[in-house]
VMD Tcl script that builds the backbone (N, CA, C; Angstrom):
set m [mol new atoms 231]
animate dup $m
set s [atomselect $m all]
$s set {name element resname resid chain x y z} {
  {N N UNK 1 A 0.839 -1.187 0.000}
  {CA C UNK 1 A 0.000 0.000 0.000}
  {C C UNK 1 A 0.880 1.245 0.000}
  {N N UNK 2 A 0.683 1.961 -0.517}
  {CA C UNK 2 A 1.139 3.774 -0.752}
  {C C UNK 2 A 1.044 4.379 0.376}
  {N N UNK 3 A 2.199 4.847 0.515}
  {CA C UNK 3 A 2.094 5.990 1.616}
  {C C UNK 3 A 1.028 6.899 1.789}
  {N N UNK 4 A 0.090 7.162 3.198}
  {CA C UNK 4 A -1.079 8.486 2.698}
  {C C UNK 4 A -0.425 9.486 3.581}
  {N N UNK 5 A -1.499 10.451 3.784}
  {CA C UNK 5 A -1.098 11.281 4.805}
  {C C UNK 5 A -2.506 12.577 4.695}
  {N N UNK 6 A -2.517 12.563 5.984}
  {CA C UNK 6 A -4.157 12.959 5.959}
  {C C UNK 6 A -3.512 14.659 6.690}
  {N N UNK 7 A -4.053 15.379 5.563}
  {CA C UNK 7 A -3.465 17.124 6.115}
  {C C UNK 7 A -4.147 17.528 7.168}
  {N N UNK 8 A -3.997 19.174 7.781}
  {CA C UNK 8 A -4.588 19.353 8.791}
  {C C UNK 8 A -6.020 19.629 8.480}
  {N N UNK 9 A -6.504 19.807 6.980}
  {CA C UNK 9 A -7.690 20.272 6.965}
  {C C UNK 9 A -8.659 18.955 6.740}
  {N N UNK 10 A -8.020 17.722 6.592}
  {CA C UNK 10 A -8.870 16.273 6.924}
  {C C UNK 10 A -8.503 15.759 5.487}
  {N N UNK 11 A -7.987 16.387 4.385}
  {CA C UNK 11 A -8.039 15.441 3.423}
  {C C UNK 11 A -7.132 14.605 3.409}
  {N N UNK 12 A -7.275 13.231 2.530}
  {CA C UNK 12 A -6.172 12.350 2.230}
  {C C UNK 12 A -5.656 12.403 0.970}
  {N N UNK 13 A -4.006 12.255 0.916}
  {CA C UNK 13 A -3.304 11.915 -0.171}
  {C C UNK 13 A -2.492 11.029 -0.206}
  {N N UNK 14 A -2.104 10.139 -1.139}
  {CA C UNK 14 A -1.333 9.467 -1.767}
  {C C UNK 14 A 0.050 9.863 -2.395}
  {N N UNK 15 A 0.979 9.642 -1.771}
  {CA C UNK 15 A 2.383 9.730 -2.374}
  {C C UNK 15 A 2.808 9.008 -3.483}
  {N N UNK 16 A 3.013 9.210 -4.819}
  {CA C UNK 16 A 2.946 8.835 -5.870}
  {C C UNK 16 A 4.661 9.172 -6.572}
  {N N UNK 17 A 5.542 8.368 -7.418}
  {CA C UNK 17 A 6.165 8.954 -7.854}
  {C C UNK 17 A 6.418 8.022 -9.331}
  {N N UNK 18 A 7.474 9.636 -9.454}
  {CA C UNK 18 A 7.789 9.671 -11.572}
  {C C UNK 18 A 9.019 9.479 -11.624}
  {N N UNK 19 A 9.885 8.730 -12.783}
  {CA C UNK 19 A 11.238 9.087 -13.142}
  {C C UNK 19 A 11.432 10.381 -14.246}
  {N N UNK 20 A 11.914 11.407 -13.848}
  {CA C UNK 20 A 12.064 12.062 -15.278}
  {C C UNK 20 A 13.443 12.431 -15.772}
  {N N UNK 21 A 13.663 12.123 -16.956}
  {CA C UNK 21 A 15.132 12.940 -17.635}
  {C C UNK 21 A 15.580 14.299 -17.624}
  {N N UNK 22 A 16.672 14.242 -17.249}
  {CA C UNK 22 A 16.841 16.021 -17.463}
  {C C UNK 22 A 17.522 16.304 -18.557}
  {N N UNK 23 A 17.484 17.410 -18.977}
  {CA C UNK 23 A 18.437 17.722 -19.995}
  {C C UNK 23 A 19.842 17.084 -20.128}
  {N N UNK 24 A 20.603 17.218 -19.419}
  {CA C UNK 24 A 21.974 16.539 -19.491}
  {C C UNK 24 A 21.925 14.994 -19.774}
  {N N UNK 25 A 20.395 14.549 -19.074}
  {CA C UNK 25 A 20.564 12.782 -19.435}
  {C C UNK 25 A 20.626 12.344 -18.031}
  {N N UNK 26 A 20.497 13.246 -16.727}
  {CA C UNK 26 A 19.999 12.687 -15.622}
  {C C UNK 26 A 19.150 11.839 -15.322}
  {N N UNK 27 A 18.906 10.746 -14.811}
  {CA C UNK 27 A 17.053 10.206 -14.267}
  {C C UNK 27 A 16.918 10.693 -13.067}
  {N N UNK 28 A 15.659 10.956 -12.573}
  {CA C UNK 28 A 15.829 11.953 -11.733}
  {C C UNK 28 A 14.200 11.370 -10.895}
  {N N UNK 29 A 13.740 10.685 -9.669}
  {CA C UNK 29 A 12.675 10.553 -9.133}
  {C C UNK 29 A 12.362 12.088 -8.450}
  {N N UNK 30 A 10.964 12.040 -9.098}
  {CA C UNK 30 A 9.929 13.239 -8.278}
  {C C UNK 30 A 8.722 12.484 -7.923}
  {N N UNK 31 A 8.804 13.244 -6.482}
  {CA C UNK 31 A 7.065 12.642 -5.508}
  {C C UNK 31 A 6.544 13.198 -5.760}
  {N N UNK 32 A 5.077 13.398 -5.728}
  {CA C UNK 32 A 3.524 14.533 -5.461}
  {C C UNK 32 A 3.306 13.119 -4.977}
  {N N UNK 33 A 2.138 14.309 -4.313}
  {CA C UNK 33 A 0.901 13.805 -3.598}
  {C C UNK 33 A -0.304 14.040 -4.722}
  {N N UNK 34 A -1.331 13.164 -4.284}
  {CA C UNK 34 A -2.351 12.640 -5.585}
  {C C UNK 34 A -3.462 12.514 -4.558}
  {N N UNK 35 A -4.644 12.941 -5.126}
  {CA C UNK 35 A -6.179 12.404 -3.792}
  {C C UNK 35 A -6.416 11.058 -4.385}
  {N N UNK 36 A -6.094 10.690 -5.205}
  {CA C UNK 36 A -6.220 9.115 -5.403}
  {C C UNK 36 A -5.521 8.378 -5.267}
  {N N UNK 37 A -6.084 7.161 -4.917}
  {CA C UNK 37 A -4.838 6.255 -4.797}
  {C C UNK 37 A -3.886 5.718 -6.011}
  {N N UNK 38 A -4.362 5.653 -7.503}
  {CA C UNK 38 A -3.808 5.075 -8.641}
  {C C UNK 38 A -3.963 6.714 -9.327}
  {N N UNK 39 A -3.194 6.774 -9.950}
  {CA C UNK 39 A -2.819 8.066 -10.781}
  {C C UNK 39 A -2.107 7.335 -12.214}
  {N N UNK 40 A -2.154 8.096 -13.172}
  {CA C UNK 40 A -1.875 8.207 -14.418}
  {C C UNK 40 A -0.556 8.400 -14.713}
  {N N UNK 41 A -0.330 9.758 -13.619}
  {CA C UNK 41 A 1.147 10.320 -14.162}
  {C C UNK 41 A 2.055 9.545 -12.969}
  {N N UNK 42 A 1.732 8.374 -12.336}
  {CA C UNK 42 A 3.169 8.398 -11.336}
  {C C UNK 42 A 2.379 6.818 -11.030}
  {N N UNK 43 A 3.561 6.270 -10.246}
  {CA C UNK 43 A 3.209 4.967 -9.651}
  {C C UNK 43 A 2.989 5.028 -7.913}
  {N N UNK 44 A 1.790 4.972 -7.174}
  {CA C UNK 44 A 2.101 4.509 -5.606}
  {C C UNK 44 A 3.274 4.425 -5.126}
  {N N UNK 45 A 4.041 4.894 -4.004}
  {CA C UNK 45 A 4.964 4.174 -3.362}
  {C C UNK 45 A 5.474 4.833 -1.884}
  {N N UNK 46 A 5.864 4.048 -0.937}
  {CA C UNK 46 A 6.371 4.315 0.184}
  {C C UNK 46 A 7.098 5.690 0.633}
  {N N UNK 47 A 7.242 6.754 1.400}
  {CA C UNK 47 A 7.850 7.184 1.990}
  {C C UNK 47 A 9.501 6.814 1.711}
  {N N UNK 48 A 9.978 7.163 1.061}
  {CA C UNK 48 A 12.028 7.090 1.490}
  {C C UNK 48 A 12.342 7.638 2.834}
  {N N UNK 49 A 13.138 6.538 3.233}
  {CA C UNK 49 A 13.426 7.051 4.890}
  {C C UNK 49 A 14.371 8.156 4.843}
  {N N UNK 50 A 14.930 8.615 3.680}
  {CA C UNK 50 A 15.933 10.288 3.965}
  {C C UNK 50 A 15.012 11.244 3.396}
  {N N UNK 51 A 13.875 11.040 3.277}
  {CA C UNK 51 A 12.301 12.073 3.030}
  {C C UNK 51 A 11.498 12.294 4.498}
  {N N UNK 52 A 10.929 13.078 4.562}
  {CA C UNK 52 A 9.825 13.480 5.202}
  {C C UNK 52 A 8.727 14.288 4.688}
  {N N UNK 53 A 7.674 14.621 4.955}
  {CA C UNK 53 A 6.445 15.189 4.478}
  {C C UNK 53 A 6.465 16.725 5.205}
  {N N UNK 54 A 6.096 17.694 4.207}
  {CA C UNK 54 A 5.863 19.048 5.036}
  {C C UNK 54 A 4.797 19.624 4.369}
  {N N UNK 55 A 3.605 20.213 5.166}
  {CA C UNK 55 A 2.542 21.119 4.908}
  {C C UNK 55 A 2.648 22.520 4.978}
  {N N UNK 56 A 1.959 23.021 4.243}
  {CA C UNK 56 A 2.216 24.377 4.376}
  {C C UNK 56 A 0.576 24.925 4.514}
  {N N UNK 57 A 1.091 25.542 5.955}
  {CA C UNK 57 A 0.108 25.851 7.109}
  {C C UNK 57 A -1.274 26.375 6.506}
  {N N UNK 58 A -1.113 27.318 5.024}
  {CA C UNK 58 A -1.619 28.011 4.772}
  {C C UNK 58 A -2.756 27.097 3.879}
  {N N UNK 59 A -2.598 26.574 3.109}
  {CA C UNK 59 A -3.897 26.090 2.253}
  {C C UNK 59 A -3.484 24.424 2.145}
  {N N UNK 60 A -2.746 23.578 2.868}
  {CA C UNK 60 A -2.673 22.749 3.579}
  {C C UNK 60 A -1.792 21.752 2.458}
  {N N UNK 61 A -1.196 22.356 1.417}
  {CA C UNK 61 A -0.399 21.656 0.383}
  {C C UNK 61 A 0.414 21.051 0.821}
  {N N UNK 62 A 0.782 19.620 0.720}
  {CA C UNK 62 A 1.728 18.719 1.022}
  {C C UNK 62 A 3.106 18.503 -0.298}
  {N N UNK 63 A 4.686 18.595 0.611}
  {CA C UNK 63 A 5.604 18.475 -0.404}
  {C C UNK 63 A 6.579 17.261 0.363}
  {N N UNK 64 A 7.591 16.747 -0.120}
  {CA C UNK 64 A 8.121 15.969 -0.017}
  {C C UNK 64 A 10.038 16.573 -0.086}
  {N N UNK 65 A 10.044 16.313 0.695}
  {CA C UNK 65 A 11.648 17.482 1.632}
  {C C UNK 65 A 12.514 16.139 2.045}
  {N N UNK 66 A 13.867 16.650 1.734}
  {CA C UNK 66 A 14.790 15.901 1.491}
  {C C UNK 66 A 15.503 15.905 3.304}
  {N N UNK 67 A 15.820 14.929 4.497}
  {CA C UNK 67 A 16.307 15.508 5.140}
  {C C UNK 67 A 17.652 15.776 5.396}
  {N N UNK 68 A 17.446 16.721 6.257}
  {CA C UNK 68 A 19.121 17.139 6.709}
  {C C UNK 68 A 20.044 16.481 7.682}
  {N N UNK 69 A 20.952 17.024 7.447}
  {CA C UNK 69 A 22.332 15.998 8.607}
  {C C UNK 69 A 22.413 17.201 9.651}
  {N N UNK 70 A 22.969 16.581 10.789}
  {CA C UNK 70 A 23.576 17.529 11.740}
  {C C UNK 70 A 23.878 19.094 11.547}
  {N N UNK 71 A 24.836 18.562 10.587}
  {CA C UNK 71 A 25.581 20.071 9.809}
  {C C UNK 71 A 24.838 21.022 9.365}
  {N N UNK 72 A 23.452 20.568 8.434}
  {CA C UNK 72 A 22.734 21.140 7.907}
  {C C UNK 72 A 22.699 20.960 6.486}
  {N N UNK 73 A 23.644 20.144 5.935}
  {CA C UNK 73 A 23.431 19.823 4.753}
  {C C UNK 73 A 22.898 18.600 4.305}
  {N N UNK 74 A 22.625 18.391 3.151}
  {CA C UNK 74 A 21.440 17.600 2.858}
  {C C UNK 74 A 22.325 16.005 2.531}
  {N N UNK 75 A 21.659 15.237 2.825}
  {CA C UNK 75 A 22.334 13.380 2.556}
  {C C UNK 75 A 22.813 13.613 1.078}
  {N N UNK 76 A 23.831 12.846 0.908}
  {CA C UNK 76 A 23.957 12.738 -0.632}
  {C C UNK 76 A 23.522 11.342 -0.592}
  {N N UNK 77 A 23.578 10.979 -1.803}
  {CA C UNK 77 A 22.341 9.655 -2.383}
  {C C UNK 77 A 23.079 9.078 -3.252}
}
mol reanalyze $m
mol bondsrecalc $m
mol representation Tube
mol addrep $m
C-alpha cells in the first residue's frame, strides 16, 4: 500500500512517484501527492526514509523534503 497522509484540513493523499530525464541525461525521481490512490502520471509508493512530508500551514499543500544531517546539509544519495 502507498504511503497516505491525511493534512490538517482532513483530506487524504497518496504519495505517488515519476522518473524524469533532465536535460543533461539525468534520471531523476519526483514525488507529489495525488487524492487518489492510482494516478496516471506516477506509480504509488512508500515514503524514502531520507524524506519526510511538510505542509504548508496556509492552504494545507503537502511536499516531499529531502532531510538534513547535523551540519545542515542535505544526505547525498
Amino acid at each position: 500500500m502507498a504511503y497516505q497522509h491525511t493534512n490538517s484540513k482532513g483530506v487524504t493523499y497518496y504519495l505517488h512517484k515519476t522518473e524524469s530525464v533532465l536535460r543533461g541525461g539525468k534520471h531523476q525521481i519526483i514525488y507529489f501527492f495525488a487524492k487518489v490512490a492510482k494516478n496516471k502520471k506516477g506509480t504509488p509508493c512508500d515514503l524514502p526514509e531520507d524524506r519526510f512530508v511538510k505542509e504548508n500551514p496556509r492552504n494545507g499543500f503537502l511536499t516531499v523534503s529531502k532531510k538534513k544531517d547535523d551540519d545542515g546539509s542535505s544526505k547525498a544519495e
